[in-house]
C-alpha positions, -999 to +999 in steps of 0.1 A: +639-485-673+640-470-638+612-447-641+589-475-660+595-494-629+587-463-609+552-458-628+545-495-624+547-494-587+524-465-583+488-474-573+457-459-591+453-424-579+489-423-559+512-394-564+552-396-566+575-366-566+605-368-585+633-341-598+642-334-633+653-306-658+636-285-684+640-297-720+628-275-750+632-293-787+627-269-807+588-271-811+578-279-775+592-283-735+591-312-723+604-325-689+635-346-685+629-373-655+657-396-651+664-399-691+635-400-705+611-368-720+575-363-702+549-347-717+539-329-687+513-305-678+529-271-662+519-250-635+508-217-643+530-197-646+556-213-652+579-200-674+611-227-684+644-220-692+663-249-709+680-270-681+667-257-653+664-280-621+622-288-621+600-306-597+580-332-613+547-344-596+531-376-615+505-395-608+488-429-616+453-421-636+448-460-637+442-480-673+478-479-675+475-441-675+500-417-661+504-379-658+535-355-650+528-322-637+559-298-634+552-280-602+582-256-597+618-250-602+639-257-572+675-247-564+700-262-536+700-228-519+674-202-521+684-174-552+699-138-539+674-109-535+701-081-546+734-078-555+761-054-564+773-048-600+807-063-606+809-056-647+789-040-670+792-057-710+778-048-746+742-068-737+752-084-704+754-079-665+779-095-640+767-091-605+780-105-571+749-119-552+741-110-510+744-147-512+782-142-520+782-161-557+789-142-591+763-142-618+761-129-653+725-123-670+712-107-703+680-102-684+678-066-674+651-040-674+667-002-693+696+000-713+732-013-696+741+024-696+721+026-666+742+008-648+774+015-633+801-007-615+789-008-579+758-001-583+732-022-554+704-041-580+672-057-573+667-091-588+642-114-597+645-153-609+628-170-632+634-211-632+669-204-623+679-175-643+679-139-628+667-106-640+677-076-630+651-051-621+670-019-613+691+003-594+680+004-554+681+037-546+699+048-515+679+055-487+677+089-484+691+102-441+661+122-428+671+154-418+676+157-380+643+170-365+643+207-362+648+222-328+610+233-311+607+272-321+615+290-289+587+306-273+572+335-283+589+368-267+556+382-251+558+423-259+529+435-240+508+429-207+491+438-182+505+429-140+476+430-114+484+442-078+465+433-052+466+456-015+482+430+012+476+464+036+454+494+038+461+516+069+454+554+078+484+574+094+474+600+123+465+609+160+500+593+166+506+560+143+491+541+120+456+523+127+443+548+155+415+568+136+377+557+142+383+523+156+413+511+131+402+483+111+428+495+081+399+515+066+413+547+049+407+582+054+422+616+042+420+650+050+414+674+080+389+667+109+387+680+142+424+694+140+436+661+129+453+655+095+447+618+083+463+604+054+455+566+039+475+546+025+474+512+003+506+488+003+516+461-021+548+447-013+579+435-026+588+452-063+573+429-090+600+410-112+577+408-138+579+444-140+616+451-142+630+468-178+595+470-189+575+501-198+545+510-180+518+527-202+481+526-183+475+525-148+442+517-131+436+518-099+402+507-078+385+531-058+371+514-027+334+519-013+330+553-001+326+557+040+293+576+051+318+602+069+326+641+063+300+653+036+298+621+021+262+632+003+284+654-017+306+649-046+345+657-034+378+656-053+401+635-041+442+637-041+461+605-050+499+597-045+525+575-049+544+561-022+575+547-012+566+519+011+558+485+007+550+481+040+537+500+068+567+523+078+576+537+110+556+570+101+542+585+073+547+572+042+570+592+018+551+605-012+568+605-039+547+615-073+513+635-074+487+645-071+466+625-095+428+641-088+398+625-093+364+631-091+340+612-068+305+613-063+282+610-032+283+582-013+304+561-047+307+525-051+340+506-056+347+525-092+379+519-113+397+548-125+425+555-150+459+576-150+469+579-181+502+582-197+499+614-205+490+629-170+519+648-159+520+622-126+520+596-145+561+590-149+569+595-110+539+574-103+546+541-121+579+541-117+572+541-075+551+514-079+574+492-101+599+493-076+572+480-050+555+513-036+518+521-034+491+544-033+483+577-005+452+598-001+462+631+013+445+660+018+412+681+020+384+674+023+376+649+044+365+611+035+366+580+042+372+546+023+364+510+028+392+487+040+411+457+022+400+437+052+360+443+041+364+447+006+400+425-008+396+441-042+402+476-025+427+498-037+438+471-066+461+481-095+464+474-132+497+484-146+497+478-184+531+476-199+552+470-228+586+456-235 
């Protein structure tokens, strides 16, 4: 017989592969090699199906001895992944294969019930025969990404002006009184009336439709002029300007008095909402006016140029 022949021709210890089928009589599986039945060892795990294409490794033990060892099944072209149900029987599955063919199995894991003509199944073979796994589920679309939240609307603040000019207006024009230097005075002195004035400039956008409810405003360094060991009350104003006008500056909203002690340091104070100034007062300096001393008695008040925090405003507001 050919494959005595084969087994002859193997040396001691040599290894031959040849192809065969599966072969179950009834008591125990054997494999079929070109006609004949080989008590074979299997590898594990293995698991035959009568007739199924098998790979059959043998070898030559010497004294005449030889061994078969089934290795694997093998097919001519490698066995579908999925498939698509094509008919649904009593104990049976037909199922076209993403390798084109059309199968049937009995294999199937759950009730034929749960599945429907159509349906995309996973498979799995076993020496040639498939099982059917499941259903794939569809792969669910992510929703679309939501859009960024938009930012928050902010209801509150506070808007800081800073003085781009500090002048006094008398004796003729602006910037004439004890030596210029846009220091700031007020009052009457020597048959002169003096009245200083802080600018801001152009009305702030921030500030536009919004409601102003605190205003603070910095008190510069108090000038050693007039009675400056004395306490005085002092007369504030809103203005017009945002500039230095061509005379004096138009107020507009006052007087806001305050209190100020001999010889004070820079000192913030606060007009609150409820002063009766208050309204005329924010509303000139939202729409880019500033801040006038005017009237007795007599001081004087350090300069932006010395001191750039002089005459600064806080304007708290709301929307």
């Amino acid at each position: 017989m050919v494959l005595d022949n084969t087994l002859a021709a193997i040396q001691p210890g040599a290894f031959t592969l040849r192809f065969g089928t599966a072969y179950y009589d009834g008591s125990k599986w054997f494999a079929e090699v070109g006609g004949n039945l080989l008590s074979a060892r299997w590898a594990d795990p293995t698991q035959a199906v009568q007739g199924a294409k098998i790979m059959v490794g043998i070898v030559n033990e010497g004294r005449g001895q030889s061994s078969a060892y089934v290795l694997s099944g093998f097919s001519d072209q490698p066995r579908p992944s999925s498939g698509q149900i094509t008919a649904v029987g009593v104990d049976e599955l037909l199922f076209a294969g993403d390798d084109g063919g059309i199968y049937a199995t009995k294999r199937f894991i759950g009730p034929t019930s749960d599945y429907a003509l159509g349906n995309p199944v996973q498979l799995i073979w076993t020496m040639g025969y498939p099982t059917v796994l499941g259903v794939i589920a569809a792969l669910a679309t992510p929703p679309p990404a939501a859009p960024p939240a938009p930012p928050p609307v902010v209801a509150a603040g506070t808007e800081v002006l800073t003085a781009t000019a500090s002048d006094t207006f008398g004796v003729g024009g602006w910037g004439r009184w004890a030596g210029g230097g846009e220091k700031v005075y007020s009052g009457t002195y020597g048959g002169y009336t003096l009245t200083g004035s802080f600018f801001y400039g152009a009305p702030r956008p921030a500030l536009a439709g919004k409601t102003i409810t605190a205003i603070r405003f910095r008190v510069p360094q108090r000038l050693t002029v007039g009675n400056y060991n004395s306490g005085a009350t002092i007369h504030l104003y809103a203005h017009t300007s945002g500039a230095r006008p061509g005379g004096d500056v138009a107020r507009v909203a006052g007087p806001f008095d305050i209190a100020v002690s001999a010889g004070q340091p820079p000192a913030w104070v606060t007009i609150p909402i409820g002063n009766a100034a208050f309204a005329g007062i924010a509303a000139a300096l939202v729409n880019g006016g500033g801040i006038s001393f005017a009237g007795d008695p007599y001081t004087g008040w350090t300069s932006r140029l010395t001191d750039p925090l002089a005459g600064q405003l806080e304007l708290d507001w709301s929307a």
